[in-house]
KEDRENSE-135738 format. One record per residue (C-alpha): residue in one letter; x, y, z. Coordinates in Angstrom, 1 decimal. Layout:
<nodes>
> A; X; Y; Z
...
</nodes>
This chain:
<nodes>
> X; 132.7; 124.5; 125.9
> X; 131.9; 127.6; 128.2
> X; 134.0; 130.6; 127.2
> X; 136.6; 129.9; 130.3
> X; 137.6; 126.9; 128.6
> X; 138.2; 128.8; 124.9
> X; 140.1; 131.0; 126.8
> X; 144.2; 131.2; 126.2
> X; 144.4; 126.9; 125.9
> X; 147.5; 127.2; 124.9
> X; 150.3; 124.9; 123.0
> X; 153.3; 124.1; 124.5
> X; 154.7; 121.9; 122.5
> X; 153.3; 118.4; 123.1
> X; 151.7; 120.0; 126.4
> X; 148.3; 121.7; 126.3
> X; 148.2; 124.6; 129.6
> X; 144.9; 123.7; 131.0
> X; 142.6; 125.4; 133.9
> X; 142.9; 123.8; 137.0
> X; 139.7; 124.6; 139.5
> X; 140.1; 126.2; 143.1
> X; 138.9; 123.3; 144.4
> X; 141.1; 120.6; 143.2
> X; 144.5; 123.3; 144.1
> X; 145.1; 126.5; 144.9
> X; 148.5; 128.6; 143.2
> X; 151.4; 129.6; 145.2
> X; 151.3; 132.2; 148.0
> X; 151.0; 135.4; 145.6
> X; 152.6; 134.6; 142.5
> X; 151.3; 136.4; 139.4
> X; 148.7; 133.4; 138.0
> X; 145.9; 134.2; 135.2
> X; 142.7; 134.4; 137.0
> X; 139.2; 132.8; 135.8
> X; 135.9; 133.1; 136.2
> X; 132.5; 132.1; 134.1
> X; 132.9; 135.8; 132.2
> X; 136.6; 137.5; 132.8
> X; 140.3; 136.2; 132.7
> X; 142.8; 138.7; 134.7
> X; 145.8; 138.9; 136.6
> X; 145.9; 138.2; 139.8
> X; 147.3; 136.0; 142.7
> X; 146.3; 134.1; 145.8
> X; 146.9; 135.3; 149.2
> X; 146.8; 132.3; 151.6
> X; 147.0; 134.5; 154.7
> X; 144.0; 136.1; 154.0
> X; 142.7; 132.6; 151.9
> X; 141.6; 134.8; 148.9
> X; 141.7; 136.0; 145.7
> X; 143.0; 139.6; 144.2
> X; 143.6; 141.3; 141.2
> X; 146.9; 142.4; 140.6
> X; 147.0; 144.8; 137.8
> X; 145.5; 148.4; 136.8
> X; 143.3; 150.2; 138.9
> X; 141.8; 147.2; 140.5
> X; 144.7; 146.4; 142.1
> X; 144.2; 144.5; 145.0
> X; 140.8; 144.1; 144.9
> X; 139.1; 141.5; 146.2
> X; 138.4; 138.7; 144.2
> X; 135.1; 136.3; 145.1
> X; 134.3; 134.7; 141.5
> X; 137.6; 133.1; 140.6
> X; 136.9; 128.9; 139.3
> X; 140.0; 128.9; 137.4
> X; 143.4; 130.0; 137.6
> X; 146.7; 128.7; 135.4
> X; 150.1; 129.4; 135.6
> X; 151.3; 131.9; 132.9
> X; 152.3; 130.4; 128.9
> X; 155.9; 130.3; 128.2
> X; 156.6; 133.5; 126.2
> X; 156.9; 133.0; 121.9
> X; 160.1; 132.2; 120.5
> X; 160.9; 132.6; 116.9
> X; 161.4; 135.7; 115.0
> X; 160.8; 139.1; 116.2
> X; 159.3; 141.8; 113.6
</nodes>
């Protein structure tokens, strides 16, 4: 399993939040999406004008992204008690 799978496979329940690959679809126009490639995972977003990808947090922001493989919708937040 290459590290972008290990990475956040989260549990939803019953439902496992899996990867899904550029080339089988591409996220909404700019939403917030987790970004993956072979050796990161950030936040991002796809721009369909411009038909790429960029980061959207820090001082990156913006920047062009040309690695991406992966990208997956973000987990639902915890529930249960706080600290």
């Amino acid at each position: 399993m290459s590290m972008l799978q290990e990475i956040l496979r989260v549990d939803k329940g019953t439902q496992i939040v899996q990867w899904i690959s550029v080339d089988d679809e591409l996220p909404s126009g700019y939403a917030n999406v987790l970004l993956g490639s072979e050796d990161a995972v950030l936040v991002g977003y796809y721009d369909p004008k411009q038909n790429r990808f960029a980061s959207r947090l820090g001082s990156s922001q913006g920047y062009v992204l040309s690695d991406i493989t992966h990208w997956m919708d973000y987990p639902e937040p915890p529930s249960g008690e706080t600290a």
